[in-house]
N, C-alpha and C positions, 0 to 999 in steps of 0.2 A: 393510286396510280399503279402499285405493282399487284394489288388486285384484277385491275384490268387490262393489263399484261397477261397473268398467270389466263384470264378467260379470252382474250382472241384469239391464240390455237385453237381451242374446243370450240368455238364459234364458228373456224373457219374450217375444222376439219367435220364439225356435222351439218355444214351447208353444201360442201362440200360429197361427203356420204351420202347427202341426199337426191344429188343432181342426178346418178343413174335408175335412183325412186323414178324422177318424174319425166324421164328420157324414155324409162320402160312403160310408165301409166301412157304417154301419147304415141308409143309405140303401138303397143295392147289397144287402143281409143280407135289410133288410124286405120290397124288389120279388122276392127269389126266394121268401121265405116266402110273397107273395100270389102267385105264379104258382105256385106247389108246391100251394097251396090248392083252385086252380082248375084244375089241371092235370088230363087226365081221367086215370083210376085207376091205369092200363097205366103210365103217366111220376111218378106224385108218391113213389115208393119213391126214388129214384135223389136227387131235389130235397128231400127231409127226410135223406137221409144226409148231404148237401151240406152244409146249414143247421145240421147237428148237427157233424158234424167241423169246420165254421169257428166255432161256438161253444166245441166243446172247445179249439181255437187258442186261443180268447182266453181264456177260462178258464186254460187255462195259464200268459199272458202275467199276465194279474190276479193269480194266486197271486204269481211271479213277484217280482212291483211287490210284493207286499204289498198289495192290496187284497181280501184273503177273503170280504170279503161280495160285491162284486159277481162274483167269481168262484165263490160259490158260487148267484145267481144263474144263471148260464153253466152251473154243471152240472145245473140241474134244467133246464133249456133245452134241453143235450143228451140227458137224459130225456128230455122231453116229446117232441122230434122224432125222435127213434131211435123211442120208440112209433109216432108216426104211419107212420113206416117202413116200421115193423114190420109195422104195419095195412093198410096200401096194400099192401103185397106178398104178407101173406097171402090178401087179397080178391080180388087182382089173380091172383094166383097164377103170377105174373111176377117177375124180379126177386127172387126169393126166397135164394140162391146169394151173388150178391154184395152183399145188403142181411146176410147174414148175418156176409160174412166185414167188412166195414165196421162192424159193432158189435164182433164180438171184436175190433178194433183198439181202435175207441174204449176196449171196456171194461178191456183191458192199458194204453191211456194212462191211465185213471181209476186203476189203480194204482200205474202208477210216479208219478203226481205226489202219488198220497198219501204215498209213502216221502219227499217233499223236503217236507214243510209240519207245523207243531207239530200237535200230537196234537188238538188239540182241532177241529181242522179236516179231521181224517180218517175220521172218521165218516163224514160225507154224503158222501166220495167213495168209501165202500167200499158204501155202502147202493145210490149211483148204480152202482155197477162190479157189486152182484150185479143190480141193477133190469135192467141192459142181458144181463147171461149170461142171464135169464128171457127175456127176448125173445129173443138169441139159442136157446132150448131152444126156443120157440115155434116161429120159423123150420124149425128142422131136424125139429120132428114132423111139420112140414107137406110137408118135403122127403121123409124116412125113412118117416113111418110107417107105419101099416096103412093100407089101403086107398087105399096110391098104387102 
């Protein structure tokens, strides 16, 4: 008992310590999403792959912890901005190359972290892992196909 006493201040005071960590990490996350927004077309490929593979990171870290909901949050997040990605680089027609080979990453992490998490929680990262191999296949028509 008065072991676990002497540890609840130190518990609370580096959960605490840490709350302006992860205040400034979605800080930092949110200023690249409004500069990827605004960024002209040729540069927002590169700055939505960014914002995608630092949300797969923490998606990761959230299963991890056991927190599944907000990290299933995190994977449609990595959806949404692998699209935008996706978009920008098709439009742009720029960046296409390494916008593609940065989704089949993402979309092999979207698997191997379904293999560590209970089943009920591996759906939406196999539905995310095909969502992302489509837009990778998008990519590459655009790179391969007829009339390039």
């Amino acid at each position: 008992m008065i072991i676990m006493r002497n540890w609840l201040p130190i518990v609370a005071l580096l959960a605490a310590a840490s709350l302006p960590a992860l205040a400034s990490r979605d800080a930092a996350l949110q200023a690249l999403i409004d500069r990827a927004e605004t960024a002209p077309l040729a540069d927002r490929a590169p700055m939505f792959v960014e914002v995608a593979e630092r949300q797969l990171k923490a998606a990761d870290d959230l299963y991890t912890a056991g927190n599944a909901d907000e990290a299933q949050a995190a994977v449609k997040d990595v959806v949404l901005f692998s699209q935008k990605a996706r978009d920008a680089a098709v439009r742009s027609d720029r960046k296409l190359k390494s916008t593609e080979i940065a989704i089949r990453k993402m979309a092999a992490k979207l698997r191997d972290i379904k293999r560590t998490v209970i089943f009920e929680d591996q759906v939406p990262l196999q539905a995310a892992a095909d969502r992302l191999e489509s837009f990778r296949t998008d990519l590459q028509t655009k790179m391969f196909g007829k009339g390039k």
